[in-house]
LUMSEKE-756865 format. One record per residue (C-alpha): residue in three letters; x, y, z. Coordinates in pm, 1 decimal. Layout:
<sites>
rest ala; u X; v Y; w Z
...
</sites>
This chain:
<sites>
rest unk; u 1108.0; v 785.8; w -2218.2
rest unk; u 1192.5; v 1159.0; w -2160.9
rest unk; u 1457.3; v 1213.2; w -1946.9
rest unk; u 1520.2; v 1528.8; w -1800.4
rest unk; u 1165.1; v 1686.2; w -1952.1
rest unk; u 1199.4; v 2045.3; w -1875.3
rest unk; u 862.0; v 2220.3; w -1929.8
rest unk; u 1005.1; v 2601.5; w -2009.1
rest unk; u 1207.5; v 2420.3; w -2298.9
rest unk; u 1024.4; v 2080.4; w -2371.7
rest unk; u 686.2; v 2256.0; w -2409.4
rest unk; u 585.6; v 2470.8; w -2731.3
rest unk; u 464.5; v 2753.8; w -2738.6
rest unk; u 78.0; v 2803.8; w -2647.7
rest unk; u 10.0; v 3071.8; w -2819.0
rest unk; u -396.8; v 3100.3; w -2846.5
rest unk; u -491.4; v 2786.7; w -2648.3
rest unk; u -723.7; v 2801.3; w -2355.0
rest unk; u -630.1; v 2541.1; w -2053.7
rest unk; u -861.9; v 2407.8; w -1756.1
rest unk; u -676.6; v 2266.1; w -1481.8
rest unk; u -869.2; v 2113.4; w -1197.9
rest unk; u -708.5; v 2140.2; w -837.1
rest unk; u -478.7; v 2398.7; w -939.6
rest unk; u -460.7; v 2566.3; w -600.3
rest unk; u -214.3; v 2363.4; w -467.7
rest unk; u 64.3; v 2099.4; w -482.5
rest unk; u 119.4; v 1956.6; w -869.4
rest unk; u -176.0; v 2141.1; w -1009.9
rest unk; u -66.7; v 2495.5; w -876.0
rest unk; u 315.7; v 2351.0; w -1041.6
rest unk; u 119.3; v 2312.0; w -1384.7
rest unk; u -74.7; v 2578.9; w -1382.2
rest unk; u 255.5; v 2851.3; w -1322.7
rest unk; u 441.6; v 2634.4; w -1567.5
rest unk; u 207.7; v 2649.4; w -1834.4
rest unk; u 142.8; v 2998.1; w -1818.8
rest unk; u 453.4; v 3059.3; w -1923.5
rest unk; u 439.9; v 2928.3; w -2256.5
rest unk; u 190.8; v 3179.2; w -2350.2
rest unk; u -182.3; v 3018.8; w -2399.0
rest unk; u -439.9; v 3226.5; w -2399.7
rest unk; u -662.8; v 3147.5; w -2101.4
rest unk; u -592.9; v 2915.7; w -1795.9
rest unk; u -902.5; v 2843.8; w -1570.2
rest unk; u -766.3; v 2641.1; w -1323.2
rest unk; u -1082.8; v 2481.6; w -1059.1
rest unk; u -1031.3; v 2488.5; w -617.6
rest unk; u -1222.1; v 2620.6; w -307.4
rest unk; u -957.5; v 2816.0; w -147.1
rest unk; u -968.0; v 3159.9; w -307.7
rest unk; u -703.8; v 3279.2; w -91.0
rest unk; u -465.5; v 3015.4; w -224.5
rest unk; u -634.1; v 3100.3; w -619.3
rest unk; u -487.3; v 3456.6; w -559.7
rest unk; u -75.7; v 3354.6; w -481.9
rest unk; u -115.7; v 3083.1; w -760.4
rest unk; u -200.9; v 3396.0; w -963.1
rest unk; u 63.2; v 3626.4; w -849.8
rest unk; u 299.7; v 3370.7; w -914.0
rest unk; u 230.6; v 3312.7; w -1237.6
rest unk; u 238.8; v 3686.3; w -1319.6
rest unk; u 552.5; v 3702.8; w -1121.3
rest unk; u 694.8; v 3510.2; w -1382.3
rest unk; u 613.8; v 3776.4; w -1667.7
rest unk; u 312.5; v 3550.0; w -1841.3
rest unk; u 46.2; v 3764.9; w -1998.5
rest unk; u -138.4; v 3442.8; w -1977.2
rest unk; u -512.4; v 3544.9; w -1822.5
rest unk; u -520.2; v 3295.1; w -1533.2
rest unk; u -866.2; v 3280.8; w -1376.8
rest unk; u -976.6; v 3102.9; w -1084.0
rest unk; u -1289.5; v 2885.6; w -1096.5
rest unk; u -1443.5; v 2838.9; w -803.3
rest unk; u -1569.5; v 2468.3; w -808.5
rest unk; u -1647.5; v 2214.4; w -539.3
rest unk; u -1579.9; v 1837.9; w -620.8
rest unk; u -1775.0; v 1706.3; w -394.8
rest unk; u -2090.0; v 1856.7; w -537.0
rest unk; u -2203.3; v 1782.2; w -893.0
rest unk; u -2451.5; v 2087.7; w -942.7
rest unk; u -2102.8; v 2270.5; w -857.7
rest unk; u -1913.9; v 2120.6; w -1157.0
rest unk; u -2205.8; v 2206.4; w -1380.5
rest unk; u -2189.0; v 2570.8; w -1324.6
rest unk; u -1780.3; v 2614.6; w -1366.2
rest unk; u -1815.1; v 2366.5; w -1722.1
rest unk; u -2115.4; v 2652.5; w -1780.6
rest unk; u -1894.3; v 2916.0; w -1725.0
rest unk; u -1641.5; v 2793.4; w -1938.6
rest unk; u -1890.9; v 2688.7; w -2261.8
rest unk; u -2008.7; v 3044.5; w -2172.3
rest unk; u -1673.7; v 3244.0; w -2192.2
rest unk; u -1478.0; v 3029.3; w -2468.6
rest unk; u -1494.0; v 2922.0; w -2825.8
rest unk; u -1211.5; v 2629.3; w -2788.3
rest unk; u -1095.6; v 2404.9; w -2489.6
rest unk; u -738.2; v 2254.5; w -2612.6
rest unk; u -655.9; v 2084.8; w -2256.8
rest unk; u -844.5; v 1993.8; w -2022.2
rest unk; u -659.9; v 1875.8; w -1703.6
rest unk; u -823.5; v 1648.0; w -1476.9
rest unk; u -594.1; v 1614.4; w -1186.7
rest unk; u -746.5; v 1731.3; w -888.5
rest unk; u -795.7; v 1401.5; w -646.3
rest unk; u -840.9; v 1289.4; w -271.8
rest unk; u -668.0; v 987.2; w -82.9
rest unk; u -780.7; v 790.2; w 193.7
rest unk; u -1019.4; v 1037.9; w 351.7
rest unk; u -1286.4; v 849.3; w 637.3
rest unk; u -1592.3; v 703.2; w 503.6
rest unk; u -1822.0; v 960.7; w 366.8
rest unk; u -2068.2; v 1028.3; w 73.5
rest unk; u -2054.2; v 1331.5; w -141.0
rest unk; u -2340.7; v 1589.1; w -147.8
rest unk; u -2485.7; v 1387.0; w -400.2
rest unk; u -2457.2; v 1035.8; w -228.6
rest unk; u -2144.9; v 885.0; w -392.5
rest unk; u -1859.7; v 754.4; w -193.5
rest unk; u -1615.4; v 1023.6; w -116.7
rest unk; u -1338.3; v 925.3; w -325.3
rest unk; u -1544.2; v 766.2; w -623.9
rest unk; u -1744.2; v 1109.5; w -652.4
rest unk; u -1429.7; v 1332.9; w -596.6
rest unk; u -1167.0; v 1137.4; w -827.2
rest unk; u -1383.1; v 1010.9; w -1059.3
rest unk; u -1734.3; v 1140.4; w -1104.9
rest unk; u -1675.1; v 1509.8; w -1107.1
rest unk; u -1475.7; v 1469.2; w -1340.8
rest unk; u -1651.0; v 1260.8; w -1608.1
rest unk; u -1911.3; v 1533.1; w -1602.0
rest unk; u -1701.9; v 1827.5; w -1633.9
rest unk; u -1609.8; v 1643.7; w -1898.5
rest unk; u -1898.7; v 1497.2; w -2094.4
rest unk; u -1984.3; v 1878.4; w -2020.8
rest unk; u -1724.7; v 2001.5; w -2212.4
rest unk; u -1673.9; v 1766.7; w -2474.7
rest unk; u -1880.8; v 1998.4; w -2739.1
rest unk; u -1573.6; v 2292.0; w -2712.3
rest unk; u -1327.0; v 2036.2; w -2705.5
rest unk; u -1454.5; v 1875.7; w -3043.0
rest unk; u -1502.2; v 2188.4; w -3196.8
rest unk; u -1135.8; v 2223.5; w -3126.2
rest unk; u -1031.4; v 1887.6; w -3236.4
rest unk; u -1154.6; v 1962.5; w -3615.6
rest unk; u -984.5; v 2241.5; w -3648.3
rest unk; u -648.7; v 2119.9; w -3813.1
rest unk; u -416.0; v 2324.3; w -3630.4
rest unk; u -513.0; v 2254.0; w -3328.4
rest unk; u -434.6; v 1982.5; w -3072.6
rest unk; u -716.8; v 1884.4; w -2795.7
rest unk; u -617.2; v 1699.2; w -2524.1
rest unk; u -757.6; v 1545.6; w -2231.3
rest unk; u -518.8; v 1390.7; w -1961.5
rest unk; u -657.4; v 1242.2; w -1664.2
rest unk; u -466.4; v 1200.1; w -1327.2
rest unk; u -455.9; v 848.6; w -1193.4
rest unk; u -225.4; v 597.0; w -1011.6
rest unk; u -88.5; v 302.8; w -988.7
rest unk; u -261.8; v 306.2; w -640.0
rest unk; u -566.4; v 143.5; w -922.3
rest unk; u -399.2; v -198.2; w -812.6
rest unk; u -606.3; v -147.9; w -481.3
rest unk; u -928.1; v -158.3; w -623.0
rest unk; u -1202.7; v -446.6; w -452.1
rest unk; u -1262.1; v -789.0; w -639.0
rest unk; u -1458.2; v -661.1; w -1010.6
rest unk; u -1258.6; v -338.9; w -1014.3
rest unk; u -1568.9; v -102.5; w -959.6
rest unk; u -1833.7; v -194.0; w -746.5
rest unk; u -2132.9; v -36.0; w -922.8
rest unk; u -2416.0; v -158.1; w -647.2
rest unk; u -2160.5; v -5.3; w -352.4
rest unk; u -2046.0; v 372.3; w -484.1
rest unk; u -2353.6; v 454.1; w -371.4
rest unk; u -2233.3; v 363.9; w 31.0
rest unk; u -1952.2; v 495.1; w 228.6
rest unk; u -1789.8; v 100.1; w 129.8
rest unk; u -1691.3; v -32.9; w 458.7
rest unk; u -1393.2; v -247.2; w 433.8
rest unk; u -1233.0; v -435.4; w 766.6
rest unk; u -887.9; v -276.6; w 649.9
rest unk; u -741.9; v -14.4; w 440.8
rest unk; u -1065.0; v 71.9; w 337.4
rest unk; u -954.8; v 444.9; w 219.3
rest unk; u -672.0; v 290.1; w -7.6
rest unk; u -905.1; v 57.5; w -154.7
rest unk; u -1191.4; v 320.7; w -192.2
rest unk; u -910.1; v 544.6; w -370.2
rest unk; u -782.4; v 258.9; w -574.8
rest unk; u -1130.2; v 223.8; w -722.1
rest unk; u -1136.1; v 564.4; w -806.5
rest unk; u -820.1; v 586.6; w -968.4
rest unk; u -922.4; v 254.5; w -1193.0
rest unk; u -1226.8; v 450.8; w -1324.9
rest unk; u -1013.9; v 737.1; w -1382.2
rest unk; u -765.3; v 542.1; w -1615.3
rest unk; u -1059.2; v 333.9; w -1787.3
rest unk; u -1217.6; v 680.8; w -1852.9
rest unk; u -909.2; v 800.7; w -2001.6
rest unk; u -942.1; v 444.3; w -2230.0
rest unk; u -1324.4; v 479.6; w -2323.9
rest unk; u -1259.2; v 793.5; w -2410.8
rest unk; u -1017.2; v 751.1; w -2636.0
rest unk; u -1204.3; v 510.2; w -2806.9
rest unk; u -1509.0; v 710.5; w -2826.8
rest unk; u -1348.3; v 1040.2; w -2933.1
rest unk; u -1010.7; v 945.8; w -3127.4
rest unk; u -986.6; v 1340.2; w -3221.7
rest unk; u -930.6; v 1399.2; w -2906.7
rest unk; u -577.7; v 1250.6; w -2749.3
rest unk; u -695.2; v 1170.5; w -2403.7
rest unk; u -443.2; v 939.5; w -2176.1
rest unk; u -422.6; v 879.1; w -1807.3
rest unk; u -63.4; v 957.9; w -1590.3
rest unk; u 65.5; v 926.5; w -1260.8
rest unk; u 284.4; v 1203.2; w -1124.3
rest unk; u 461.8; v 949.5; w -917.1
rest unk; u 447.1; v 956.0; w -466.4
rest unk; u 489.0; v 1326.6; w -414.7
rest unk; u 601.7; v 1505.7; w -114.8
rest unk; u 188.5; v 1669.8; w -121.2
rest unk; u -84.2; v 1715.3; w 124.0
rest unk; u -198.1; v 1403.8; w 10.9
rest unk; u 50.2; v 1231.6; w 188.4
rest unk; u 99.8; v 1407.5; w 455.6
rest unk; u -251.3; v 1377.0; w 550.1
rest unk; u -237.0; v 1010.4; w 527.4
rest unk; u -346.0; v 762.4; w 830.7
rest unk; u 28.2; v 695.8; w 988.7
rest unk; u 49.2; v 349.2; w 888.7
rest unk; u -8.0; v 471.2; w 505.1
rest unk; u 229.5; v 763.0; w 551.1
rest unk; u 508.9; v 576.2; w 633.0
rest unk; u 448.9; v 296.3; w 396.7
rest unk; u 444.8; v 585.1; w 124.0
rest unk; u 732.9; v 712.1; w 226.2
rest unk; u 954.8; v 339.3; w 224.0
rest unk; u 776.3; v 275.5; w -135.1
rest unk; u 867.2; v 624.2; w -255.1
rest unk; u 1211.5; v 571.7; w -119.4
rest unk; u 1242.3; v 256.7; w -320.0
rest unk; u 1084.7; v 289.2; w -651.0
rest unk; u 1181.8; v 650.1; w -692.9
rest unk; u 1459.7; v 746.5; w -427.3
rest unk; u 1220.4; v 926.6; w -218.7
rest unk; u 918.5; v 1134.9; w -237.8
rest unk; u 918.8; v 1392.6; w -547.2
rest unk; u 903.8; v 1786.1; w -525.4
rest unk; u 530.5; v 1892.8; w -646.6
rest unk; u 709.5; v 2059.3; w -956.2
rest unk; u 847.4; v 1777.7; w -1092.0
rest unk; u 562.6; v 1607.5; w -994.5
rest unk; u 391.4; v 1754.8; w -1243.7
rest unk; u 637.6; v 1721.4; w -1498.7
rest unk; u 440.4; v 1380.4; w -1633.9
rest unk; u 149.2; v 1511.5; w -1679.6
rest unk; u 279.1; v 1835.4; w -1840.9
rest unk; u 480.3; v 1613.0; w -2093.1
rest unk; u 145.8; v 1477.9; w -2134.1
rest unk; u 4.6; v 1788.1; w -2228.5
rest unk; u 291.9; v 1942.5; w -2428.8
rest unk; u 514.8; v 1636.4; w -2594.3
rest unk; u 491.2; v 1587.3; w -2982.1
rest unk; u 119.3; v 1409.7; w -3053.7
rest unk; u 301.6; v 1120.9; w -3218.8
rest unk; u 465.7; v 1069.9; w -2882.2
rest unk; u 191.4; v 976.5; w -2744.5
rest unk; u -23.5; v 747.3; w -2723.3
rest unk; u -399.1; v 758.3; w -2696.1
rest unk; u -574.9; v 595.8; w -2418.7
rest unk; u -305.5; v 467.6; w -2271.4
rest unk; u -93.5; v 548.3; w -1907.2
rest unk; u 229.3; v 699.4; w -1811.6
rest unk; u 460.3; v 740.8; w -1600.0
rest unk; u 732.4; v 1024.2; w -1475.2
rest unk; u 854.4; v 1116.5; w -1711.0
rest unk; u 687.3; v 1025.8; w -2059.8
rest unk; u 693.4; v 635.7; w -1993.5
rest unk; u 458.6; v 417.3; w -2114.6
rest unk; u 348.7; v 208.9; w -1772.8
rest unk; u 382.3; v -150.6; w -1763.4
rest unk; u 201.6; v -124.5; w -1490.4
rest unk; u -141.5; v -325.6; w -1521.2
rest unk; u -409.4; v -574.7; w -1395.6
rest unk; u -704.0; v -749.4; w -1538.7
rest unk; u -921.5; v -464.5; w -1460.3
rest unk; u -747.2; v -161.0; w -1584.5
rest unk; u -746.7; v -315.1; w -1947.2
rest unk; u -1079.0; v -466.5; w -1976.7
rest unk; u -1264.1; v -242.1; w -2206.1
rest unk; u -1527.3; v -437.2; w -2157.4
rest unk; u -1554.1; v -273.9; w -1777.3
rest unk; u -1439.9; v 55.9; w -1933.4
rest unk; u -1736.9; v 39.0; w -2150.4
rest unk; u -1982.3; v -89.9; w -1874.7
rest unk; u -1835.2; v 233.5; w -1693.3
rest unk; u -1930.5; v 518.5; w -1908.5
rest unk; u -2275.0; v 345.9; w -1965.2
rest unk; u -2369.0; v 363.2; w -1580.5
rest unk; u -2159.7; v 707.3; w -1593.1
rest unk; u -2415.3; v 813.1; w -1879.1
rest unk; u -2728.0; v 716.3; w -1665.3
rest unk; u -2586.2; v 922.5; w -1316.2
rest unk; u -2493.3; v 1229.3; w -1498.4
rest unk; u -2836.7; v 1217.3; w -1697.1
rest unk; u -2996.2; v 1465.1; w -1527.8
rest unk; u -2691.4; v 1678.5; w -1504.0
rest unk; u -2630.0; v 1706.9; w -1906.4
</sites>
């Protein structure tokens, strides 16, 4: 446990390291983004829509005196030819990827597919970002054997994975909008964010050069909430309240997944999932430690992204 985790002292220094944050336009991705440009890596590409919003995550970061090049990459979620061309970009521009940041995410948004033909949040939360990256797992190797360096994947989840259906991912549905006679959008999300934390656990295991773990940033006072049906909003809120005292500011929001990202590798450990601040969950069901389903996952993963690799 890491109790009052400050990121300006509890991170080292960067120095050299290039960053990709996804969703860094707003809430705890803009947070991260600012905060780790001020410890001095070389490169942040941080992924959104909303260029207008890209430009006062910049300012702000200058604002703060980082030299830090902070580039916005355009890239739509919701469309996987769109991914491909920002992890292009990326393999294009840079000869290392030391963190990648998968924490951009949607939350009980009305049935809909994504431009590929995914449920909404399965595609957003999930899919996206298993091919950025499967893309990007060539950089992020080469950076893993060099023995200085430190890659790291962390992957933004919840314990909102307790809502997932009955077999934890249902592999003949993400292809529907998944009707369900209530709460369909929390259990649509939970599904998403169980395939987020079993990616975070298969790839672990498939890549143990790279430290990749999965982390919850706790209920935060975000867009994500706020946009919430009113029944969900409120029932946020009264969790919030009692787990955590209330809903958390966006910057220390993303204080658990920077300690993620910055404490000592020994710290942590790989494959697993946290919780604010540095705390190994306890939090758990039968389906987000089956590695059998993690491995069934990346399999099917393997055969959707084919023609995208």
């Amino acid at each position: 446990m890491s109790p009052g985790f400050d990121p300006k002292n509890d991170i080292p220094n960067l120095e050299g390291k290039v960053i990709l944050v996804t969703g860094g336009t707003a809430g705890v991705g803009a947070r991260s983004v600012v905060q780790l440009a001020q410890r001095n890596p070389a490169h942040i590409y941080f992924t959104g829509r909303n260029a207008k919003s890209a430009d006062a995550v910049i300012k702000e970061a200058a604002a703060t005196g980082s030299k830090t090049n902070v580039q916005f990459l355009p890239c739509d979620l919701a469309s996987l030819a769109s991914v491909k061309s920002a992890a292009e970009r990326v393999l294009a521009e840079q000869s290392r990827l030391d963190v990648l940041l998968a924490n951009a995410g949607i939350m009980d948004v009305p049935e809909s597919l994504t431009e590929d033909g995914y449920e909404m949040h399965f595609g957003v939360n999930y899919l996206s970002h298993a091919l950025l990256i499967r893309r990007l797992l060539p950089l992020l190797e080469r950076t893993a054997a060099d023995p200085q360096a430190d890659a790291r994947v962390v992957v933004l989840t919840s314990t909102g994975f307790l809502a997932a259906p009955g077999g934890g991912i249902q592999f003949d549905r993400v292809k529907t909008v998944q009707k369900f006679h209530l709460l369909g959008g929390l259990i649509r999300y939970g599904q998403s964010k169980l395939a987020d934390l079993l990616l975070a656990r298969e790839l672990a295991r498939r890549y143990p050069a790279i430290l990749s773990v999965s982390v919850t940033p706790g209920i935060v006072n975000t867009d994500l909430v706020s946009n919430l049906s009113t029944f969900l909003r409120v029932t946020s809120k009264v969790s919030a309240y009692l787990i955590q005292g209330g809903l958390i500011k966006p910057e220390d929001g993303a204080k658990s997944q920077l300690w993620c990202v910055g404490a000592p590798k020994c710290e942590v450990k790989a494959g697993e999932f946290y919780e604010p601040v540095g705390v190994h969950s306890k939090v758990s069901n039968k389906y987000s430690t089956d590695m059998d389903l993690a491995k069934r996952l990346w399999e099917w993963t393997d055969a959707e992204l084919e023609k995208w690799m």
